[in-house]
C-alpha positions in Angstrom: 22.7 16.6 21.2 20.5 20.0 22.0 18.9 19.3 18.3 18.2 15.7 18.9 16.5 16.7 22.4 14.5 19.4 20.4 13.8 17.5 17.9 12.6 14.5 19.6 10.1 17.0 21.9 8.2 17.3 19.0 7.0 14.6 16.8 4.8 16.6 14.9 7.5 17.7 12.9 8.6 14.4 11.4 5.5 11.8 12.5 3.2 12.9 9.9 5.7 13.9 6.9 7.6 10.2 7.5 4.6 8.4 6.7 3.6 10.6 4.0 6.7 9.8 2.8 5.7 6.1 3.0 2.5 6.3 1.4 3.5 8.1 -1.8 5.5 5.3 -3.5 3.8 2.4 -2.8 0.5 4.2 -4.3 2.9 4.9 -7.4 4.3 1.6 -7.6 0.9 -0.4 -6.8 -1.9 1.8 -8.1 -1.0 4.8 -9.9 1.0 2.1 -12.3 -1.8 0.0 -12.8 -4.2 2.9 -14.4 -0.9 4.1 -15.9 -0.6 0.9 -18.0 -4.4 0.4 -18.5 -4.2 3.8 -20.6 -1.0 2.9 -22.5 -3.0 -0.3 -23.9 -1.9 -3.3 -21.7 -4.3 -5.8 -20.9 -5.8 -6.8 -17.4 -3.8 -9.8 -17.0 -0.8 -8.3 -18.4 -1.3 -5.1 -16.0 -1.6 -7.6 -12.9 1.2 -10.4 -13.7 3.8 -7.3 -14.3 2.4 -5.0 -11.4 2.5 -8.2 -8.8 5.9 -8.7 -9.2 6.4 -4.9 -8.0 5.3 -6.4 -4.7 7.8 -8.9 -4.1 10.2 -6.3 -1.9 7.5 -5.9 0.5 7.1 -10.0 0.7 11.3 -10.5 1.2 11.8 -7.2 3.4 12.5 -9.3 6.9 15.8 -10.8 4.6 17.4 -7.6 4.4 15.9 -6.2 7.7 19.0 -7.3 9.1 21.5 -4.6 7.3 19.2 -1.6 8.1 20.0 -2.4 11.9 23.5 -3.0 11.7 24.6 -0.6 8.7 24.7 3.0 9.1 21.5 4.4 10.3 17.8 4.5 9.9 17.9 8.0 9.9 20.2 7.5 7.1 18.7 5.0 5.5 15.5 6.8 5.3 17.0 10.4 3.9 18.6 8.4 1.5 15.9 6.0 0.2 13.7 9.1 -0.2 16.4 10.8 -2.3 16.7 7.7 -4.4 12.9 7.5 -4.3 12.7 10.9 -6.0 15.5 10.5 -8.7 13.7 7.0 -9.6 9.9 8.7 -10.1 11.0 11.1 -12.1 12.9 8.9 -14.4 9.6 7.2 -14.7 8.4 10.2 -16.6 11.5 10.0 -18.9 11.2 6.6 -19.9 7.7 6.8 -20.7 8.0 9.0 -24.6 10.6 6.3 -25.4 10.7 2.9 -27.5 11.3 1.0 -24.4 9.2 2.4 -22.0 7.9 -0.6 -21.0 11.0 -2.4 -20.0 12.7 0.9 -18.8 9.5 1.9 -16.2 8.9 -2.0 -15.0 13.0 -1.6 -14.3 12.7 1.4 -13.0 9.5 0.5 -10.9 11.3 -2.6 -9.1 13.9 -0.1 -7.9 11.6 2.0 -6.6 9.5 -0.9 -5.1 13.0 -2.0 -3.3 13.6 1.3 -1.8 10.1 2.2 -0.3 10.3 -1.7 1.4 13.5 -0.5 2.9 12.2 3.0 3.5 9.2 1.1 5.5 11.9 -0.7 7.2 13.7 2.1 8.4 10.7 4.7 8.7 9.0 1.9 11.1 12.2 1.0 13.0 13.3 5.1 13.8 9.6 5.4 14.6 9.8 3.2 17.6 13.9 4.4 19.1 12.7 8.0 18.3 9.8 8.5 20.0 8.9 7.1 24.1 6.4 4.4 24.5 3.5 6.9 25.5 4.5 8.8 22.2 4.3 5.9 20.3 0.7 5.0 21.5 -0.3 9.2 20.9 0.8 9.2 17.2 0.0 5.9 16.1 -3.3 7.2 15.4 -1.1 10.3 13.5 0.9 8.2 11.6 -2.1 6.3 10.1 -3.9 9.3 9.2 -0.6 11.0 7.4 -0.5 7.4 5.7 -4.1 7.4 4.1 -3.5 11.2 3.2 -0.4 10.0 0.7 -2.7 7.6 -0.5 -5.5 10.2 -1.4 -2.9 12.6 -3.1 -1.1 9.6 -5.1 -4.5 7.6 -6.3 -6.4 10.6 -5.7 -5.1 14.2 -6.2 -2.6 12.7 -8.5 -4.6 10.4 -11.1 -7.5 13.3 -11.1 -4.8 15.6 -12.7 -3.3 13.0 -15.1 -7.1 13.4 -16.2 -7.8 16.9 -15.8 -4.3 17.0 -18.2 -5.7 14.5 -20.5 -8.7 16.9 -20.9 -7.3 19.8 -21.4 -8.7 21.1 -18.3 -5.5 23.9 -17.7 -5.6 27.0 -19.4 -3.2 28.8 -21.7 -2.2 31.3 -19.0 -0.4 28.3 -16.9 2.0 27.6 -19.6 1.5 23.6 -18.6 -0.1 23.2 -22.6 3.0 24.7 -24.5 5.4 22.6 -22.4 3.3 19.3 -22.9 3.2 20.5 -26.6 7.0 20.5 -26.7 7.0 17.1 -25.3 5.0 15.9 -28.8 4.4 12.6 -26.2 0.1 12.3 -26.6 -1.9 14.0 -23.7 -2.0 10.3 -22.2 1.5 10.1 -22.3 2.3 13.4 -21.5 0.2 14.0 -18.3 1.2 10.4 -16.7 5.5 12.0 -17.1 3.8 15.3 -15.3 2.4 13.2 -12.4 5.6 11.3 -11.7 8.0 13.8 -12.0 5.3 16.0 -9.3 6.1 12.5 -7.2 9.7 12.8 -7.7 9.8 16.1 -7.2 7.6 15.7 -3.8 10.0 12.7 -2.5 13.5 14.7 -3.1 11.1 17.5 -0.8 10.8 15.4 1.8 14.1 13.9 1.3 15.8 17.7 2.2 13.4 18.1 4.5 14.2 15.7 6.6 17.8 15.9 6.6 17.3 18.7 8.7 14.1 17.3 10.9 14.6 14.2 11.9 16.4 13.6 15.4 19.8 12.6 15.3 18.9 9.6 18.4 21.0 6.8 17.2 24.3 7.5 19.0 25.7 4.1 17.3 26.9 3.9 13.5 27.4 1.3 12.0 30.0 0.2 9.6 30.0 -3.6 9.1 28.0 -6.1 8.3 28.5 -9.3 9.6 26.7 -12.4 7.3 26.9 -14.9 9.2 26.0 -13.9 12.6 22.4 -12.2 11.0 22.0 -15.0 9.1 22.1 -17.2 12.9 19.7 -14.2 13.5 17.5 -14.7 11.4 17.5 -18.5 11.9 16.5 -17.9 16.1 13.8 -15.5 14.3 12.8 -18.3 12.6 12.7 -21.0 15.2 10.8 -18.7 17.7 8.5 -18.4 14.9 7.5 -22.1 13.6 7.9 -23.1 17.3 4.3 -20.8 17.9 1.4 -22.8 19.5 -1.6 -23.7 16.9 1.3 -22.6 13.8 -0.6 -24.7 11.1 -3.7 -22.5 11.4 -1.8 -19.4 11.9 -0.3 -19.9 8.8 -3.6 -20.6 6.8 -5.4 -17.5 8.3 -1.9 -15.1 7.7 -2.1 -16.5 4.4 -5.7 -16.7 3.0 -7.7 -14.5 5.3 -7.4 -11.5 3.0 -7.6 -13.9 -0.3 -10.8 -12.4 -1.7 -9.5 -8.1 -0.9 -6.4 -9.2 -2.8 -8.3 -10.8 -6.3 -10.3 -7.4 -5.7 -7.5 -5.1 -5.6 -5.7 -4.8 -8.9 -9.2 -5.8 -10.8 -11.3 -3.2 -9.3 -9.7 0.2 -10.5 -9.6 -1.9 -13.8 -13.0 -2.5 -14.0 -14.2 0.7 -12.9 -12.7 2.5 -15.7 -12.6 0.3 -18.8 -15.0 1.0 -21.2 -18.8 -0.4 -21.1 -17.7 -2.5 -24.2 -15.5 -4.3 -22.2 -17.8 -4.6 -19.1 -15.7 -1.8 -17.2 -18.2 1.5 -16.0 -15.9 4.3 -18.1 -15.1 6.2 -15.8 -12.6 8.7 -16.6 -9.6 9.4 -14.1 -10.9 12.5 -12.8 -13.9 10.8 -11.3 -12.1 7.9 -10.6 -9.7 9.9 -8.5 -12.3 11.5 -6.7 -14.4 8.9 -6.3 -11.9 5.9 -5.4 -8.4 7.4 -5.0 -9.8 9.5 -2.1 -13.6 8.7 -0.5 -12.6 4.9 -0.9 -9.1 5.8 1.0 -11.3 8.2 3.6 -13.7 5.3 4.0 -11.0 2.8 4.2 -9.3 4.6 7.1 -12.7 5.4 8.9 -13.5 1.9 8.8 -9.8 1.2 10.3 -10.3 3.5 13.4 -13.8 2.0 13.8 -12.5 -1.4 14.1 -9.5 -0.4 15.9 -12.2 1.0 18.5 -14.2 -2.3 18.9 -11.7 -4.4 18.9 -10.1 -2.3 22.2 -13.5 -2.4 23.7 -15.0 -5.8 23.2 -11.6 -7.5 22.3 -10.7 -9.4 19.4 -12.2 -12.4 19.9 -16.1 -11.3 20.4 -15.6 -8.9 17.3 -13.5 -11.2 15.2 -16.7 -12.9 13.3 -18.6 -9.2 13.1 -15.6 -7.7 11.4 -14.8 -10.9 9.3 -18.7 -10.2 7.6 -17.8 -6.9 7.2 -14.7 -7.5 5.0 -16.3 -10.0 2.9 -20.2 -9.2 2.2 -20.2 -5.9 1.2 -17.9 -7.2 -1.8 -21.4 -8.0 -3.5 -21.6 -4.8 -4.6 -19.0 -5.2 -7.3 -21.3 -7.8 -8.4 -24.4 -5.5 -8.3 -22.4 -3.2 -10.4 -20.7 -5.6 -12.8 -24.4 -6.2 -13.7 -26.4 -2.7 -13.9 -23.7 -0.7 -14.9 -24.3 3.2 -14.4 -23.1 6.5 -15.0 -24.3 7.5 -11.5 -21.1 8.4 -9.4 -23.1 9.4 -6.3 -24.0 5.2 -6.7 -20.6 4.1 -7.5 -19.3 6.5 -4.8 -21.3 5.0 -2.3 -20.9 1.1 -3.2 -17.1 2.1 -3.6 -17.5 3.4 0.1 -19.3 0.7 1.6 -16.3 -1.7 0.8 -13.8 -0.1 1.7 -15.5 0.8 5.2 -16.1 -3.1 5.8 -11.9 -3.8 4.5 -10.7 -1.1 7.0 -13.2 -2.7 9.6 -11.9 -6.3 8.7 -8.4 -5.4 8.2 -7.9 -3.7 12.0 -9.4 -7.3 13.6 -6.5 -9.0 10.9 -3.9 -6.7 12.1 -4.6 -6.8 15.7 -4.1 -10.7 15.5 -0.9 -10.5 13.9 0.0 -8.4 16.7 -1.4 -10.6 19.4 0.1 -13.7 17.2 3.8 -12.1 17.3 3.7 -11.2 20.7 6.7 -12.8 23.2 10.1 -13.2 22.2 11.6 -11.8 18.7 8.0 -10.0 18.7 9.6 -7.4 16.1 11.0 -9.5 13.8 7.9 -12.5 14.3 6.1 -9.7 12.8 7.5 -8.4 10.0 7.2 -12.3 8.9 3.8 -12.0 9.3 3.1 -9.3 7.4 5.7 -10.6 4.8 3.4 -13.6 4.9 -0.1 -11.9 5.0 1.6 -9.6 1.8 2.3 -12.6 -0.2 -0.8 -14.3 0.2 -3.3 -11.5 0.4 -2.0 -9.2 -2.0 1.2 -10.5 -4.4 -0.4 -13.8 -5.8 -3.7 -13.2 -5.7 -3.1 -9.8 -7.6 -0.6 -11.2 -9.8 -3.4 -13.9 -11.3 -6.4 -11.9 -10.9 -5.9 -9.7 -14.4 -5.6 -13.3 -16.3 -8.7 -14.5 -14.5 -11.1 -11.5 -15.6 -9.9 -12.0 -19.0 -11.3 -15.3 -19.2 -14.6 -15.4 -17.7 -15.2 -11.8 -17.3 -15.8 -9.3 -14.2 -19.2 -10.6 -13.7 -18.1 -14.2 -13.2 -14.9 -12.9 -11.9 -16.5 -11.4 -9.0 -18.9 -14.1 -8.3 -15.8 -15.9 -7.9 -15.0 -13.7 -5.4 -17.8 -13.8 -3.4 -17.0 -18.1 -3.8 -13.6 -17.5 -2.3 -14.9 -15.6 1.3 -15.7 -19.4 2.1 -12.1 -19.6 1.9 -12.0 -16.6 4.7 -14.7 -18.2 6.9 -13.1 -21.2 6.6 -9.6 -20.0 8.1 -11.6 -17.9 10.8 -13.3 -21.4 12.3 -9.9 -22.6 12.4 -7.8 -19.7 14.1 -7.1 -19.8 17.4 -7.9 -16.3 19.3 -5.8 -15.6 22.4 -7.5 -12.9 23.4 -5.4 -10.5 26.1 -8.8 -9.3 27.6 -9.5 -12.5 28.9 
């Protein structure tokens, strides 16, 4: 009990390296895969179809919610999953020299994807019984942060050394080119199984680490699983849910708001290195790293703090139309770029940074109305429907046809068509109904 008392008196010991621990293998499931598979010769709508199915854990996660709260721990749970987590990505890297490493990473992918959703679970759940409410509200801002900086070293630090490998950027006093000699795999090959079994390696880390960290606060383990009554559970969850005032446009602006982010997403580190033969800007994963992996993450998590701010200033309803242009116009510079394509990365850089400043800025107003929308009874469990809801329409399907899209007409048509579809994000904005707790 004197360690869990310790432990619990300081947050900084866990807080940050939890949701680093969160960060890293979604960005290896749902970006560093999709550069991955661009340089082992898939095509766009290949890449997207097979990458969007990755994301269905994160779209069914409130199904199995239920059994992380009434089977063993979360703190459990989430030493476990990170274990797993680490054993999975770095059998990534062995599948990739073989005849089926298609099949075998896609397999070993959707394991992976089905741990970090319960990971999320658990990591989000022991976040809120392990820490006071005041704590909560200090480290939010902490927890955010620590996520954005797993993003930067998996799309960042991460794909800027596949490159740097690819290169041969690493000199013969490392030893790194004998060993990826011995593999005989291609530099491609060979410095996408170095990467994942870094990530592996990193997860089974933080895994031991916190075996020993985290709080021991749940003084309740459980050991059965009763069906039946979480599945009455989840039906009251449910009821409370479609039972919401104004649930028709709800469900339209959970669903669509983020419709033209989620074509964007998949096609966007596609485009921006594909060759200039195939309309793409060439640039090569060390710049891409740098320039998207981590100043688009910086810029998407400054925008998030900046819209955070207004919103808890003005309130959501006056900033909800200001943030809404912010998330959707600056997407004209994929456009702009799709049609002078340039070498320039201080240009890409800073188009790159402008949209990703307006989708943090837009995304705190989308999150904020979740929030506000889930509020009352059930409020936990109303949510993580939400965001199961705003996943599978913002990111999953949209993703999941965008690759066969661009293959048809092209990236310049293709994001012309995306720039058509923030109608679709006005459109559900009129409709929403704002209950706005400053009034």
């Amino acid at each position: 009990m004197n360690n869990a008392k310790l432990s619990t008196s300081k947050p900084y010991a866990w807080v940050p390296s939890l949701y680093l621990g969160e960060a890293l293998p979604f960005s290896a499931v749902m970006l560093i895969s999709v550069i991955m598979f661009k340089e082992l010769g898939l095509s766009d709508g290949q890449i997207t179809v097979y990458t969007g199915w990755l994301g269905l854990p994160w779209v069914i996660k409130p199904i199995w919610s239920p059994i992380i709260d009434n089977l063993k721990t979360k703190r459990w749970w989430i030493v476990s999953m990170q274990f797993l987590m680490g054993i999975a990505l770095a059998l990534v890297a062995f599948t990739l020299p073989t005849d089926f490493w298609l099949q075998g990473s896609l397999a070993v992918f959707m394991l992976i994807a089905f741990a970090s959703a319960t990971h999320d679970i658990s990591a989000d759940g022991f976040y809120i019984i392990g820490l006071p409410d005041k704590e909560q509200e200090l480290y939010v801002g902490v927890r955010n942060t620590f996520y954005r900086i797993g993003m930067v070293i998996g799309q960042g630090g991460l794909v800027l050394l596949a490159g740097y490998i690819q290169k041969g950027d690493y000199t013969p006093e490392t030893g790194v080119h004998r060993w990826l000699d011995l593999l005989g795999s291609g530099a491609i090959v060979s410095s996408w199984m170095v990467v994942f079994l870094i990530l592996g390696i990193l997860m089974f880390l933080l895994g031991l680490y916190h075996a020993f960290i985290l709080p021991k606060v749940e003084t309740v383990v459980h050991d059965r699983f009763n069906f039946m009554e979480q599945l009455r559970e989840f039906g009251r969850t449910l009821k409370v849910f479609i039972t919401k005032p104004h649930l028709i446009s709800a469900l339209c602006f959970i669903l669509l708001f983020r419709l033209p982010e989620g074509l964007l997403t998949k096609i966007v580190p596609l485009f921006l290195t594909r060759s200039t033969a195939e309309g793409g800007l060439s640039m090569s994963d060390v710049d891409f790293g740098l320039i998207y992996g981590t100043l688009g993450v910086i810029g998407l998590l400054l925008g998030g703090i900046v819209g955070g701010w207004a919103v808890s200033k003005w309130g959501l309803k006056k900033c909800l139309w200001p943030l809404v242009l912010c998330i959707t116009l600056p997407d004209i510079v994929y456009v702009y770029l799709s049609y002078f394509p340039t070498d320039n990365l201080w240009l890409i850089g800073s188009c790159v940074c402008i949209e990703q400043i307006g989708y943090g800025l837009g995304f705190a107003a989308y999150t904020l109305y979740l929030v506000t929308f889930s509020r009352g009874e059930r409020s936990t469990a109303v949510f993580s429907i939400c965001t199961a809801g705003q996943y599978l329409g913002g990111v999953m399907l949209p993703g999941m046809v965008s690759g066969l899209i661009s293959e048809n007409i092209g990236y310049q048509n293709f994001f012309w068509l995306v720039m058509a579809f923030c109608l679709v994000t006005f459109a559900v904005t009129a409709c929403v109904k704002i209950v706005d707790h400053k009034e």
